[in-house]
Steps between C-alpha positions, in 0.01 A plus 500: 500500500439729211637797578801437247283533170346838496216440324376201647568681823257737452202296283535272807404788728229674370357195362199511733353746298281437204683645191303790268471221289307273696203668523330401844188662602136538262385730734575834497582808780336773603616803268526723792785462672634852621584494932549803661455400869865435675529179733472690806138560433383101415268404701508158580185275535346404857670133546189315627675243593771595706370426867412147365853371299787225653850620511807361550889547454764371368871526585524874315197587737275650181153495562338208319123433441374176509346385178182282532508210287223494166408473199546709179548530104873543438613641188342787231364530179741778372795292509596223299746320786244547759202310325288262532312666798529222766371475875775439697466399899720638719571384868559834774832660556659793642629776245720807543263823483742685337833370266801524673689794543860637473538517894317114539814382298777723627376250833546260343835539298642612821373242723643230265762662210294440218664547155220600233552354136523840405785571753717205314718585255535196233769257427711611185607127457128399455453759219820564331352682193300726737576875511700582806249758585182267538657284718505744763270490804207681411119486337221628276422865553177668359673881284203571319527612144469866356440323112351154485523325143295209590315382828649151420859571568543542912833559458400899416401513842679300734874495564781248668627715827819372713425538796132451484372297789238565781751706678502730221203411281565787181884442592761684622410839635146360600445343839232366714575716790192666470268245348502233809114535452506403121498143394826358431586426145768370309511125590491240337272151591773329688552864703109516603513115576773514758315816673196336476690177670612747790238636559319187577269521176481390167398676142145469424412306216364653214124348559530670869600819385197521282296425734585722737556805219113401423390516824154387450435764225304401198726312251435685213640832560733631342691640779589324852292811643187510237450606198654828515826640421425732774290470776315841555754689294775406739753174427520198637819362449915610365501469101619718230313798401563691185735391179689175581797506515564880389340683779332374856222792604486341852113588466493186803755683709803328467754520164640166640440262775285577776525470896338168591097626576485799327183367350183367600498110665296218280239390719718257661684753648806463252676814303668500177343217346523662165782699414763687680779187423491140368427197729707204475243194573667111546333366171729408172317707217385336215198638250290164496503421855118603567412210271621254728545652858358332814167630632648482875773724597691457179873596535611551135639293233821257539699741285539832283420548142447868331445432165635818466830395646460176494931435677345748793440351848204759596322513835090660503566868597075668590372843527704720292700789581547895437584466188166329388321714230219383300760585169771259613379265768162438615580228764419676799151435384292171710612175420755607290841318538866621509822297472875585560818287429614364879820722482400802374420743712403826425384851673132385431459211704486382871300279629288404866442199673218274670554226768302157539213478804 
């Protein structure tokens, strides 16, 4: 746990994002980004496929599309931990179309008592020269900032809530009574491994996550949809629209998370693939780990190392979230990785499942 040293706390959250500094992508946007149509008016694309996909359920009954087995180039250009370009092999498997929602794991907390890590409050023996207040149950909280100094410190932006958990993801006073359609956030990897567990599934591993975000596009566009910010003026997936982390213009529709689906399916028939909130994956995270991974359904390296935080145990996190804006973090982008320290959650990341054939 981290949750004592404030600080570390939060760099260990919001690590998935690539810092100002680091400066990811060579390529640059189109200039014109100004929305004006609400999301009641998206149209979504004709889903060719629908009459001919494989379905099947798990023990949270969510739809899940099977996932034929192939061939693809993992990894991008743009981003230093995601190169070299490799082709990766991966065999078929069942995935979640949509991350898991608020009422998916109210099911499950209730069908089993489930503690979160967030809903544990620490042990004062453990950290005796920890302030009183941090060792109170609670987690990371995205505040925003009406003066940023410097894009580098995160600490402008994000806060330490007690109270914070997925029962009350902003903290006290906010609630998921009304949000049992919006994915479920605020866990950390041990929380979305015991669902997954439950449910009869497993996280995906990084290398099947990409392949299904990728869904047989071209692997050289710069977004998981094309090569487009927008797609015929309208957006394709939950990020951050206007000046991070001062003001959100909601130009997408939604200020923060989104219902699960409130965008257009990848041609796989899966939503959210980029954006919306964080996906924890099963792999460790380390930056070199393209240069050696296995060509057949690799799983990861045997253990962590950030050189960032190099005393950080940090699971792959994929897709980005709401807050992803091409000032900050650009790692909702294709191929791009993510990572998160395993018990830090935050109001920024969930996670969905897939289940062996």
């Amino acid at each position: 746990m981290i949750k004592y040293i404030y600080g570390t706390l939060i760099m260990g959250l919001v690590a998935g994002c690539n810092s100002p500094g680091e400066k990811a992508v060579s390529r640059t946007l189109p200039t014109d980004s100004v929305m004006t149509c609400a999301m009641g008016s998206m149209l979504r694309p004709v889903d060719t496929l629908a009459g001919t996909r494989t379905f099947t359920r798990g023990r949270d009954s969510v739809k899940m599309i099977l996932i034929e087995g192939g061939s693809f180039k993992m990894g991008s250009k743009d981003f230093a931990d995601a190169l070299p370009i490799h082709e990766v092999e991966v065999s078929s498997f069942y995935m979640d179309e949509h991350e898991v929602t608020n009422g998916q794991f109210e099911a499950f907390v209730k069908a089993t008592g489930y503690t979160t890590v967030a809903e544990r409050p620490l042990d004062p023996k453990e950290f005796p020269d920890a302030d009183p207040e941090m060792l109170q149950a609670g987690s990371a909280v995205f505040v925003g900032s009406e003066k940023v100094g410097d894009l580098n410190n995160a600490l402008q932006w994000w806060a330490y809530v007690a109270g914070a958990s997925w029962r009350q993801p902003e903290g006290p006073g906010s609630s998921i009574r009304d949000r049992k359609n919006y994915p479920v956030t605020q866990l950390a990897f041990q929380d979305a491994e015991a669902y997954a567990k439950w449910a009869g599934k497993r996280l995906p591993t990084e290398a099947e996550w990409e392949y299904a975000a990728k869904a047989g596009r071209p692997t050289d566009e710069m977004y998981y949809w094309g090569k487009e910010q927008q797609e015929n003026g309208k957006w394709s997936a939950n990020i951050y629209q206007g000046t991070f982390p001062i003001h959100n213009t909601a130009e997408d529709g939604f200020e923060y998370s989104a219902p699960v689906k409130s965008y257009p399916a990848n041609a796989y028939g899966l939503y959210d693939m980029a954006g919306n909130v964080w996906e924890w994956c099963s792999d460790f995270y380390r930056t070199d780990y393209y240069a050696t991974s296995n060509r057949v359904n690799p799983k990861g390296p045997q253990s962590s190392h950030d050189p960032q935080e190099p005393g950080l145990v940090k699971r792959v996190q994929r897709g980005g979230s709401f807050l992803c804006n091409d000032a900050y973090c650009q790692r909702y982008k294709a191929g791009a990785r993510g990572k998160g320290e395993v018990n830090s959650p935050t109001n920024n990341v969930g996670f969905r499942c897939v289940k062996d054939i």
